[in-house]
C-alpha positions in Angstrom: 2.1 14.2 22.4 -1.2 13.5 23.3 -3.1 10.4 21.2 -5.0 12.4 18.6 -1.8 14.4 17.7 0.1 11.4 17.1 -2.7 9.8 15.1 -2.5 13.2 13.3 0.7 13.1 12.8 1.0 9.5 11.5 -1.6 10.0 8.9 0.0 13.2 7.6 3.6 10.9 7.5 1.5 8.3 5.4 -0.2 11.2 3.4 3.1 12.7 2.6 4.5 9.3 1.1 1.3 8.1 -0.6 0.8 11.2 -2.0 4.3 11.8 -3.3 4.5 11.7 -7.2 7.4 9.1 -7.6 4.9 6.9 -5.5 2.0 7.2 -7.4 4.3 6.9 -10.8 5.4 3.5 -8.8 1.8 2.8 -8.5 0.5 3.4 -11.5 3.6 1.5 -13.5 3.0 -1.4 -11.5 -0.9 -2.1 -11.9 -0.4 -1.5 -15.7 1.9 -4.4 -15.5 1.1 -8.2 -16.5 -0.5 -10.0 -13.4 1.8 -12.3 -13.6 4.6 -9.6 -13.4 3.1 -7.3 -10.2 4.1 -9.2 -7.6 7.9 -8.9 -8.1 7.8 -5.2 -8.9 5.2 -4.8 -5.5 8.5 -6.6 -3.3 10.7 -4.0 -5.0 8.4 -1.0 -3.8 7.9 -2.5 -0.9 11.6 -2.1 0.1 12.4 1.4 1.8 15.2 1.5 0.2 13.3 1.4 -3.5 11.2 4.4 -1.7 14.7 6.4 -0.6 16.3 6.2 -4.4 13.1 7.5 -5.6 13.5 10.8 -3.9 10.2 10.1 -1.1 11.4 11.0 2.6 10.7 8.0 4.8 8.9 9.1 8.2 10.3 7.4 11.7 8.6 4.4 12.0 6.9 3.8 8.3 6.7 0.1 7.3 5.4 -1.2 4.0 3.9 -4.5 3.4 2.2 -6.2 0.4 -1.6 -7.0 0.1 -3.3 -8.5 -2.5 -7.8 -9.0 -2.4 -10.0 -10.2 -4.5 -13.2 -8.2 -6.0 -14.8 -7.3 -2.8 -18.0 -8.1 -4.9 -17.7 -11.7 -5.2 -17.1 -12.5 -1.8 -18.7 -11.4 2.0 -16.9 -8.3 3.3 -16.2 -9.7 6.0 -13.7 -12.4 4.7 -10.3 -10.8 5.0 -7.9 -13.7 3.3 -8.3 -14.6 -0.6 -9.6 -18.3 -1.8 -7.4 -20.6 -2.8 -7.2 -19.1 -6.8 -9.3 -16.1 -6.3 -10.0 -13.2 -9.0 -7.1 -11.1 -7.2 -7.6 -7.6 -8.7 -3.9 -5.2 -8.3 -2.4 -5.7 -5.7 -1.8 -3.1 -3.3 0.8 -1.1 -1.2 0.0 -0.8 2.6 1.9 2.1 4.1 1.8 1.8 7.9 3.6 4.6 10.3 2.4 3.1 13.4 0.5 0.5 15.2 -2.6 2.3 14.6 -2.6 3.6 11.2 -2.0 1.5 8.3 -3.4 2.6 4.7 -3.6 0.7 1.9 -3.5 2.3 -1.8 -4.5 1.0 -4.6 -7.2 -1.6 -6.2 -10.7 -0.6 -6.9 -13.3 -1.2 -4.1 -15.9 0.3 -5.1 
């Protein structure tokens, strides 16, 4: 498979789990949560097997990780780690299929 077709196919893979309704119900349930609260229910989404019971078809290769950022307002864009006791706005899922590929969903970056 040449490059482009596998960078194809892993964004269609992320797509197809980003995208699934179960996923964005996960979403949406967590960031309407408590601050306080998000963080435990983002480790449980985080866990492919939390993804599995939920009926969304894990792709070969598809990691998840936590991120959380702060309001890309108050700080220079290109700071990539939070202060110490930062604003942090929801947190995020990253859904990566590959070393190339990783997107994040969630938070408001506008």
């Amino acid at each position: 498979m040449s490059t482009s077709d596998n960078i194809v196919k892993m964004t269609n893979d992320v797509a197809k789990v980003v995208s699934h309704p179960n996923f964005l119900k996960m979403m949406e349930q967590m960031n309407s949560l408590p601050a306080a609260e998000r963080q435990s229910e983002a480790e449980e989404i985080a866990k492919l097997g939390t993804l599995v019971k939920y009926g969304i078809q894990i792709p070969h290769g598809l990691r998840v990780s936590l991120r959380s950022f702060e309001d890309p307002n108050t700080v220079p864009t290109t700071r990539a780690i939070p202060r110490p006791g930062a604003d942090i706005k929801p947190i995020t899922v990253c859904v990566s299929a590959g070393l190339i590929v990783c997107v994040s969903v969630g938070g408001d970056v506008s």
